[in-house]
Residue, then its C-alpha position, 0 to 999 in steps of 0.5 A: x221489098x214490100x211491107x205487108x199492112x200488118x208489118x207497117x203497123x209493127x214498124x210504126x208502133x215505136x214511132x208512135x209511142x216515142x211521140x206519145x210518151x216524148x210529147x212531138x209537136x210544138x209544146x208552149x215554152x214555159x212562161x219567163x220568171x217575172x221580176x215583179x214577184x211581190x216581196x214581203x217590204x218593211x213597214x213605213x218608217x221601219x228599217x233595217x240597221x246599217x250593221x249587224x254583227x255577224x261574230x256574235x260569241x256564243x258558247x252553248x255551254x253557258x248559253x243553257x243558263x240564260x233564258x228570254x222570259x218577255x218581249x214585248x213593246x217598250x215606249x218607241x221600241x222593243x223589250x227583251x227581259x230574262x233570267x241569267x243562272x249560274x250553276x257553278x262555284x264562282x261568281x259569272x258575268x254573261x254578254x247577251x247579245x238579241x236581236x230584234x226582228x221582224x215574223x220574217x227574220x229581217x233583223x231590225x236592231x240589236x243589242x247587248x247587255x251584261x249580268x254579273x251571277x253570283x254562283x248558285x244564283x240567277x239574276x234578272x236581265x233587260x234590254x230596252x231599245x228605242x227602234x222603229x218596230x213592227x207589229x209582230x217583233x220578236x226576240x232572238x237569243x242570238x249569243x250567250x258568252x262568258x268572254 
């Protein structure tokens, strides 16, 4: 059987297209990931904490009530302050629990305190804690209970 010039062109058409649109030829294997990646590192003297609680009570009902109003730098730490307020009829005491952490969310210390609310009232809360800091801390309300 003999192809004409017209039918071969036909016949290799799809041949070509396939190489085109599937890339044929040796392609450069992509680079392998490197294990020297840059890793945001804490600064000199600042570490992370051996333990942090991973079962913080938190209740989101009360948790409304109590607000951070400052964090900031104390003497060879960190300062969280706020307002507790309590809404109902009886008297209240609030756990707060903040962690302290760097702008990356590395958790660097944590701490907790209680207030005692009497009811339709607000009271002030602070927790200073002496830690290795970095210069751009900040405070997390991590839990509000009432347990």
């Amino acid at each position: 059987m003999r192809l004409t010039k017209a039918t071969t062109a036909v016949l290799a058409l799809p041949v070509l297209a396939g190489c085109l649109l599937t890339g044929c030829g040796n392609a450069a294997p992509a680079p392998a990931p490197s294990a020297t990646e840059t890793v945001n590192a804490l600064p000199a003297g600042v570490t992370q904490p051996t333990a942090v609680p991973t079962d913080v009570p938190n209740d989101a009902n009360v948790r409304q009530n109590v607000k951070i109003t400052d964090c900031s730098s104390a003497d060879g730490g960190w300062a969280a302050k706020g307002t507790a307020n309590n809404p109902g009829n009886k008297a209240v005491d609030y756990t707060i629990t903040v962690f302290f952490t760097t702008d990356q969310a590395t958790v660097l210390h944590t701490a907790q305190t209680k207030v005692a609310v009497e009811p339709g009232k607000s009271a002030d809360w602070n927790i200073t804690e002496k830690f290795p800091t970095t210069p751009k801390t900040l405070c997390v309300l991590r839990g509000v209970s009432t347990k």
